[in-house]
C-alpha positions, 0 to 999 in steps of 0.5 A: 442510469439514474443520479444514485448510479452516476453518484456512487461511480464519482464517488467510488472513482475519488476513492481509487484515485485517492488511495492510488495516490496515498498508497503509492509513495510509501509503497515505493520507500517500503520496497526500498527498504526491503531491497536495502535489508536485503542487500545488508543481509546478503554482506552479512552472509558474504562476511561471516558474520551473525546478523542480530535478529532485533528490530531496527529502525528500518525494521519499523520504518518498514511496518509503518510504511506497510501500513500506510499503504495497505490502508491507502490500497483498502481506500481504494477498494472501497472506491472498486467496491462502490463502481460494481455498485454503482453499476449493479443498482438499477 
């Protein structure tokens, strides 16, 4: 175990908390998005009514949020990625 292995689990261990951390809030809100779309859409069905099939706020509020944490979960992949490393390098 040399100072390159002890290194690279710092590193990749910051990198996992990191994007643990950017990645979970707007995880959360884009799962409350959907659970909100999907209860309009439900009323909407129960109503009768046609449901336009347009971009909404919510609709982009949601792709932005999606993103946000994809790009938070690869932070933190990174951080997996370099642990294995770490633990490879000899």
């Amino acid at each position: 175990m040399g100072p390159l292995n002890l290194l690279l689990w710092g590193v990749g261990v910051a990198l996992v908390i990191v994007g643990y951390t950017r990645a979970r809030g707007p995880w959360q809100r884009y799962q409350q998005l959907k659970e909100q779309d999907a209860n309009v859409a439900r009323y909407e069905a129960w109503r009768g009514g046609l449901r336009d099939d347009g971009q909404t706020g919510a609709s982009v509020a949601m792709q932005v949020l999606r993103r946000q944490a994809q790009r938070a979960g690869l932070i933190a992949v990174v951080g997996v990625v370099l642990i294995f490393v770490g633990f490879l390098l000899r």
